[in-house]
Backbone as CSV, one residue per row, in Angstrom:
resi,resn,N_x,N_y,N_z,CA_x,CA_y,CA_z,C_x,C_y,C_z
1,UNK,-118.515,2.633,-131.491,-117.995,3.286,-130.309,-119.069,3.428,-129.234
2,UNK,-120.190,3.814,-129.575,-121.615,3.963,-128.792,-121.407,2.882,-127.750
3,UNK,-121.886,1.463,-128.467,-121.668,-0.042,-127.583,-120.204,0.114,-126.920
4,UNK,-119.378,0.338,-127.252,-118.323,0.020,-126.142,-118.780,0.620,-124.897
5,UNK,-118.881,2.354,-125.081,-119.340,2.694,-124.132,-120.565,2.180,-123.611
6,UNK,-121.245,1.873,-124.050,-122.959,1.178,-123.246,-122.183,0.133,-122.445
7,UNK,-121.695,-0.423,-123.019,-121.338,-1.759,-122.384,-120.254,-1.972,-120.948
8,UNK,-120.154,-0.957,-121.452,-118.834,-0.392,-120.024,-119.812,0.557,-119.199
9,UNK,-120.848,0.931,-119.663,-121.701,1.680,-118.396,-122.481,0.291,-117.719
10,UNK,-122.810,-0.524,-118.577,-123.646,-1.859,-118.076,-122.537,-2.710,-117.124
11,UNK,-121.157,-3.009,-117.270,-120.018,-3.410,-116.800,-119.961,-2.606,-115.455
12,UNK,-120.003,-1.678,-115.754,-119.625,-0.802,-114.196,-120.843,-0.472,-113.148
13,UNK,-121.900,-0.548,-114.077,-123.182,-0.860,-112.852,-123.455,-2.497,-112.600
14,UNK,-122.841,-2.887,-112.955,-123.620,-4.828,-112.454,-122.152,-4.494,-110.957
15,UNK,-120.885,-4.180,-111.697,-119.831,-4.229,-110.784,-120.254,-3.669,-109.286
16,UNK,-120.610,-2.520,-109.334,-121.128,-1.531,-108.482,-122.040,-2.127,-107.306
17,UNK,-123.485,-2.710,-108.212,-124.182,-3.434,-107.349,-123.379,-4.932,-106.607
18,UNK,-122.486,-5.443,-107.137,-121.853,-6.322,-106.788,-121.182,-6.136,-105.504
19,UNK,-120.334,-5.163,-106.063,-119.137,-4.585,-104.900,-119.037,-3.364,-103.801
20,UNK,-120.733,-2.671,-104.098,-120.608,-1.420,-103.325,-120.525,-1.700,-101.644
21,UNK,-120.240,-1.233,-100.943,-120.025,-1.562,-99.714,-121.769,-1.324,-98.363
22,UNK,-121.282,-2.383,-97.622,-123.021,-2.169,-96.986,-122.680,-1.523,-95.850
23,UNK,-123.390,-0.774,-95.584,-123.056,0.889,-94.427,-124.039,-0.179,-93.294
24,UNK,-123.447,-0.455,-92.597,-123.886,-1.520,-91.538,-125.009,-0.259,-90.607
25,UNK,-124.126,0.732,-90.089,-125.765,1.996,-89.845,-126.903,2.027,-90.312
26,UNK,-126.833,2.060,-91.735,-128.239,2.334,-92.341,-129.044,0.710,-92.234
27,UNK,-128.479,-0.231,-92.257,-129.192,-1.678,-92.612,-129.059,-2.166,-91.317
28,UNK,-128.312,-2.202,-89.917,-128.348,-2.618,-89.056,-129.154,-1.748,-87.907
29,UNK,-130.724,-1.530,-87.915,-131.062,-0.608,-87.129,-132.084,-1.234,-86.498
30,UNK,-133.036,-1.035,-85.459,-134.277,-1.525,-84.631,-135.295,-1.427,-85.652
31,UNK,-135.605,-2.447,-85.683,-137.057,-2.497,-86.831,-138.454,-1.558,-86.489
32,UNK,-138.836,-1.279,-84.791,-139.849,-0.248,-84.674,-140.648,-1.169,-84.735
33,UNK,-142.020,-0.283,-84.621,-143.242,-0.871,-84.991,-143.805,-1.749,-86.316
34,UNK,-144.236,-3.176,-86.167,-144.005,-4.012,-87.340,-145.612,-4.668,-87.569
35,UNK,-145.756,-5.237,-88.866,-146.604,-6.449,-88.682,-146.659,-7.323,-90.020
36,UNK,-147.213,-7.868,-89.628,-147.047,-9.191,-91.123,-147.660,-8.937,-91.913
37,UNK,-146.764,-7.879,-93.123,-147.037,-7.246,-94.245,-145.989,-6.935,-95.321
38,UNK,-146.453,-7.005,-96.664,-145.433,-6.526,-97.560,-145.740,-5.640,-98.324
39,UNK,-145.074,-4.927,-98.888,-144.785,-3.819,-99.432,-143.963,-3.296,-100.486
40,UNK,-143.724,-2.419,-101.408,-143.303,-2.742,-102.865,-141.324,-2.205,-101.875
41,UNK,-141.073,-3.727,-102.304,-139.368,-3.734,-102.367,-139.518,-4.296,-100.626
42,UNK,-140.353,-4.517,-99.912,-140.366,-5.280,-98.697,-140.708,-6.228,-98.208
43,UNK,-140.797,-7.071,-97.096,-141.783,-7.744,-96.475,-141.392,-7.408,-94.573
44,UNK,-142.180,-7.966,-94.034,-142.284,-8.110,-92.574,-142.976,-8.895,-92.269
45,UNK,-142.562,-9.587,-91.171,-143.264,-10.525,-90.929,-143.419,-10.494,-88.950
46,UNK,-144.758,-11.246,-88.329,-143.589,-10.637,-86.499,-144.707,-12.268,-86.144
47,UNK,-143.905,-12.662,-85.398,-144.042,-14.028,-84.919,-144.264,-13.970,-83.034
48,UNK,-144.481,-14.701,-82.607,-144.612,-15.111,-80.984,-142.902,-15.602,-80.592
49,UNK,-142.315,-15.165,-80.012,-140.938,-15.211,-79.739,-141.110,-16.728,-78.567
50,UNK,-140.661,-17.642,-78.976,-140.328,-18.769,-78.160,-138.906,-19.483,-77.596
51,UNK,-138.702,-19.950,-76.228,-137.419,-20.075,-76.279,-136.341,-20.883,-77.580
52,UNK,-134.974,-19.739,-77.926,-134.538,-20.771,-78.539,-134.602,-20.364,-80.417
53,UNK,-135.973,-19.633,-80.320,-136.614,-19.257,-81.620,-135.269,-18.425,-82.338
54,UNK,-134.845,-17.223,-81.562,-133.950,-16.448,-82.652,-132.335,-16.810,-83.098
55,UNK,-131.959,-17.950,-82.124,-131.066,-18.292,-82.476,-131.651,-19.901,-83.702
56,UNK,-132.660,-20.514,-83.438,-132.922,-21.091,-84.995,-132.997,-20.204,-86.128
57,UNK,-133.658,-19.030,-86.064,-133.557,-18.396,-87.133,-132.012,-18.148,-87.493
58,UNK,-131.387,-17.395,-86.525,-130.229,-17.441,-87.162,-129.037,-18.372,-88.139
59,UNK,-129.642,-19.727,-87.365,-128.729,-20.834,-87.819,-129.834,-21.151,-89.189
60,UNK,-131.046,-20.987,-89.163,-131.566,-21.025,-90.764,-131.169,-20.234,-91.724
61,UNK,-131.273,-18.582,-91.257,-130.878,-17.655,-92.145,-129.174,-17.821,-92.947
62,UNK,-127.792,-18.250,-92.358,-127.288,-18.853,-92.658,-127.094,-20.109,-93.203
63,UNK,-127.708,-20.949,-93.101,-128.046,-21.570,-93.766,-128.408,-21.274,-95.928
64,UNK,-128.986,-20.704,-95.671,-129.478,-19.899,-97.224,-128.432,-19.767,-98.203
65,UNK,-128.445,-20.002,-99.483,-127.709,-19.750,-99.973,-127.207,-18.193,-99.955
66,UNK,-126.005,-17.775,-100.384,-125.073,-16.866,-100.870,-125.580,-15.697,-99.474
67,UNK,-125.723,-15.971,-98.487,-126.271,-15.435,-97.192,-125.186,-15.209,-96.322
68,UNK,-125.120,-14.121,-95.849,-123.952,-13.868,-94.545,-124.322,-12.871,-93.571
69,UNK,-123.987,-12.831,-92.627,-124.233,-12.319,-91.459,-123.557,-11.113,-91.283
70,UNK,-123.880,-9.958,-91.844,-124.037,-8.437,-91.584,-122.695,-7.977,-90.449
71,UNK,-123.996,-7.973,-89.450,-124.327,-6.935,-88.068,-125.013,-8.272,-87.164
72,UNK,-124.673,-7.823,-85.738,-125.270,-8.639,-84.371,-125.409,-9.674,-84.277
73,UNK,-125.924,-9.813,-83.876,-125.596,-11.479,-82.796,-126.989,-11.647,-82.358
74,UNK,-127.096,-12.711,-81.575,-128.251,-13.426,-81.111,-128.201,-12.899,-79.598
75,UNK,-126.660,-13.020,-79.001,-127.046,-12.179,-78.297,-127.822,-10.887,-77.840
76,UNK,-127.036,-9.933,-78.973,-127.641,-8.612,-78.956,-129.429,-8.644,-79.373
77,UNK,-129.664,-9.773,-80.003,-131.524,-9.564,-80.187,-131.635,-9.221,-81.071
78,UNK,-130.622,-8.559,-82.167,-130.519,-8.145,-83.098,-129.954,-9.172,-84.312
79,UNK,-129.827,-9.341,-85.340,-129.287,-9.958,-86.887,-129.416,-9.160,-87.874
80,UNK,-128.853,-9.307,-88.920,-128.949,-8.366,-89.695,-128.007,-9.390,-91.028
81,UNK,-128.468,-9.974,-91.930,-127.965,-10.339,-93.077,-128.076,-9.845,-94.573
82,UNK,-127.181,-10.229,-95.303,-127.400,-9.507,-96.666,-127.448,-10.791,-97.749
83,UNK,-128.286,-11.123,-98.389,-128.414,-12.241,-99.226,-128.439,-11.377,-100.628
84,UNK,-127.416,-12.378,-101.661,-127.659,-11.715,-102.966,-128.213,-12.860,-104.164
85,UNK,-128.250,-11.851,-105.030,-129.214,-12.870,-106.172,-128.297,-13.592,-106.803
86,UNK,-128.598,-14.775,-107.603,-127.355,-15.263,-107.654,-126.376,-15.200,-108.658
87,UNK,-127.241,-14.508,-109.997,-126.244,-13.975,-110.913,-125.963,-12.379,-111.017
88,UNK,-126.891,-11.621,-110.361,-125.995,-10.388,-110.965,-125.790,-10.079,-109.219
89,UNK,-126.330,-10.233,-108.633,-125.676,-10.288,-107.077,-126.534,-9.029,-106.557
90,UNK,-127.419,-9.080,-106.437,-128.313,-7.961,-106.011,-128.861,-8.359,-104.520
91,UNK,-128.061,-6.723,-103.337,-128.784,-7.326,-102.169,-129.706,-7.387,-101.523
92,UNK,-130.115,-8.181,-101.099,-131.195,-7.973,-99.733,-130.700,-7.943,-98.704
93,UNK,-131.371,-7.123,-97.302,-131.243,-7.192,-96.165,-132.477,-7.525,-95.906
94,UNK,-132.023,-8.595,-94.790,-133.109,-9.071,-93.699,-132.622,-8.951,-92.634
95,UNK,-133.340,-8.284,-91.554,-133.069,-7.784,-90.365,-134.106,-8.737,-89.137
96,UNK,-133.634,-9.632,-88.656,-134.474,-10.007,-87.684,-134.202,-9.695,-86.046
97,UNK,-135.268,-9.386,-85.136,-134.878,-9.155,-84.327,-135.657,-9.360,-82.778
98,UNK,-135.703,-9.634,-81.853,-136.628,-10.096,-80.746,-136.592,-8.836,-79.534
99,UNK,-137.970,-8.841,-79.510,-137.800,-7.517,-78.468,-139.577,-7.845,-77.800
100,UNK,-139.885,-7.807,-76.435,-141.034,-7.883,-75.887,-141.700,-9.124,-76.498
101,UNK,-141.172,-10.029,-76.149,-141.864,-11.616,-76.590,-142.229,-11.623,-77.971
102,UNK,-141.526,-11.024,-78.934,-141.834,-11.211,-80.250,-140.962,-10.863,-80.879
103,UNK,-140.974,-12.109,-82.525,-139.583,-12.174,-83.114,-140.499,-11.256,-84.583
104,UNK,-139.045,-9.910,-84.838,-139.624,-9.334,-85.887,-138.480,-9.331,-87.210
105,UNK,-139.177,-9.459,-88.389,-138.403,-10.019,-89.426,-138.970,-9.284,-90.896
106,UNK,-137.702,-8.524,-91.136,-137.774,-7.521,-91.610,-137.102,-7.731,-92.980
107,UNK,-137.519,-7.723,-94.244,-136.385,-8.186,-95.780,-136.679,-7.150,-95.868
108,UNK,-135.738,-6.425,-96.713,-135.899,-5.373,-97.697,-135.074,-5.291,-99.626
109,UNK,-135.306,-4.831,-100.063,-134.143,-4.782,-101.263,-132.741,-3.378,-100.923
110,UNK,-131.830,-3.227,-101.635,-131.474,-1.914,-101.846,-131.337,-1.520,-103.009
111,UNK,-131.488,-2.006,-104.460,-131.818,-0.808,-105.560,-133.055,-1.616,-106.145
112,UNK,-133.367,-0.481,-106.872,-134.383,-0.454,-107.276,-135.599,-0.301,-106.399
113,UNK,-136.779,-0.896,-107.234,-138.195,-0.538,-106.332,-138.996,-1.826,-106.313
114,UNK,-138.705,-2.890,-107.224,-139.617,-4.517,-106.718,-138.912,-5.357,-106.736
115,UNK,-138.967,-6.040,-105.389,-138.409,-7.057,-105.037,-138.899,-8.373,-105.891
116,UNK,-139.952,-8.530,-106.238,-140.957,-9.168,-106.902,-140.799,-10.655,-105.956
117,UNK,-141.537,-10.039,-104.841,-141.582,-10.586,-104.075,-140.602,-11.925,-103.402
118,UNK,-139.656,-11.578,-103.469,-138.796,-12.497,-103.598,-138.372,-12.151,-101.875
119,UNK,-138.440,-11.342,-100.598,-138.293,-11.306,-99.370,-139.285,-11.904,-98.690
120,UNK,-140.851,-11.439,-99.360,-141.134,-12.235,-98.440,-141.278,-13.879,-98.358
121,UNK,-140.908,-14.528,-99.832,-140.841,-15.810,-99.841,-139.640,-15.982,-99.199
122,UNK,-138.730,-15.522,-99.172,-137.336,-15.832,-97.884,-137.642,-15.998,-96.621
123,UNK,-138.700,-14.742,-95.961,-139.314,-14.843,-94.829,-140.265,-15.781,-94.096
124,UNK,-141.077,-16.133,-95.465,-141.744,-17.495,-95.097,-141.423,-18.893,-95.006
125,UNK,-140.535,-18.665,-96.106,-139.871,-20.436,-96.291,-139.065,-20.313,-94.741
126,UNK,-138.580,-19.440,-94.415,-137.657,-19.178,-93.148,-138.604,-20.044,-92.089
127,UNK,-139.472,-19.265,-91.810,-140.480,-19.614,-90.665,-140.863,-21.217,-90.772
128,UNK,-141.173,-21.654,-92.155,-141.542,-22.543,-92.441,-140.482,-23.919,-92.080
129,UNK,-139.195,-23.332,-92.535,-138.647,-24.670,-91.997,-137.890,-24.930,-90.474
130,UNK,-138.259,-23.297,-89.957,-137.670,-23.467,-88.442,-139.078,-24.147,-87.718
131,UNK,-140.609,-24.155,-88.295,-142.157,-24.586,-87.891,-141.710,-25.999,-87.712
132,UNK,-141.018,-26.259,-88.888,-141.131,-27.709,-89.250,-139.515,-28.602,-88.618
133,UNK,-138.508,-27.726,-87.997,-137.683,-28.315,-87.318,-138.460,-28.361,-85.813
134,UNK,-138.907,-27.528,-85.596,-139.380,-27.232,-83.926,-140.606,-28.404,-83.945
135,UNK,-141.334,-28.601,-84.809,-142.105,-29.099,-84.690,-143.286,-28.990,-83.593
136,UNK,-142.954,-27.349,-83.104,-144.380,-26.934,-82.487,-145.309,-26.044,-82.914
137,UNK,-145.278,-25.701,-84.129,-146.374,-24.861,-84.685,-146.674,-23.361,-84.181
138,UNK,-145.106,-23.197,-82.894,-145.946,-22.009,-82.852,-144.805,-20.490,-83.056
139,UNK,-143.998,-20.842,-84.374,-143.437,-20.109,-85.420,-144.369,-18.798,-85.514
């Protein structure tokens, strides 16, 4: 009887993280003061904003697997996506956003406490293949 119940508490938390709903307020907000750093369950990254730059990111960040688009627009200067893991579906938000000639790019997790580094390799490979579409190096 123990295991049924364990197993139905393990059932209803994978579900949970799966299906809980994303409060677009709390994950869709101005990133603030930033710099190219990570942190346990984060990364950031802030780039030289070039024409053109945040709408490649956007069309990269979609790009990504199991990746969708939140909150904002390219218009607004703002993005905001939620990428999950691919078997138990755990999210990330990455928040990118352009403000005063610079593009800022923000992953985070929401449970737990280590990402194990798994945002900021999103953040870099990001940069990396919008470097390598632009082909001007100055990502």
């Amino acid at each position: 009887m123990i295991w049924v119940i364990l197993l139905l508490a393990i059932v209803a938390g994978l579900a949970f993280i799966r299906l809980a709903p994303s409060d677009v307020s709390r994950w869709h907000r101005p990133i603030g003061d930033a710099e190219s750093t990570d942190g346990e369950g984060w990364s950031a990254r802030v780039v030289q904003a070039t024409p053109g730059m945040l709408s490649d990111l956007h069309q990269g960040m979609l790009s990504l697997s199991r990746t969708d688009l939140l909150a904002g627009g390219v218009g607004e200067g703002r993005l905001t996506y939620i990428t999950r893991s691919k078997w138990i579906g755990f999210p990330d938000y990455t928040t990118i956003e352009q403000e005063d000639g610079q593009i800022k790019l923000y992953g985070r997790l929401r449970f737990g406490k280590s990402d194990l580094g798994v945002n900021g390799k999103r953040l870099d490979g990001l940069l990396k293949r919008i470097r390598a579409k632009r082909g001007d190096g100055k990502t």
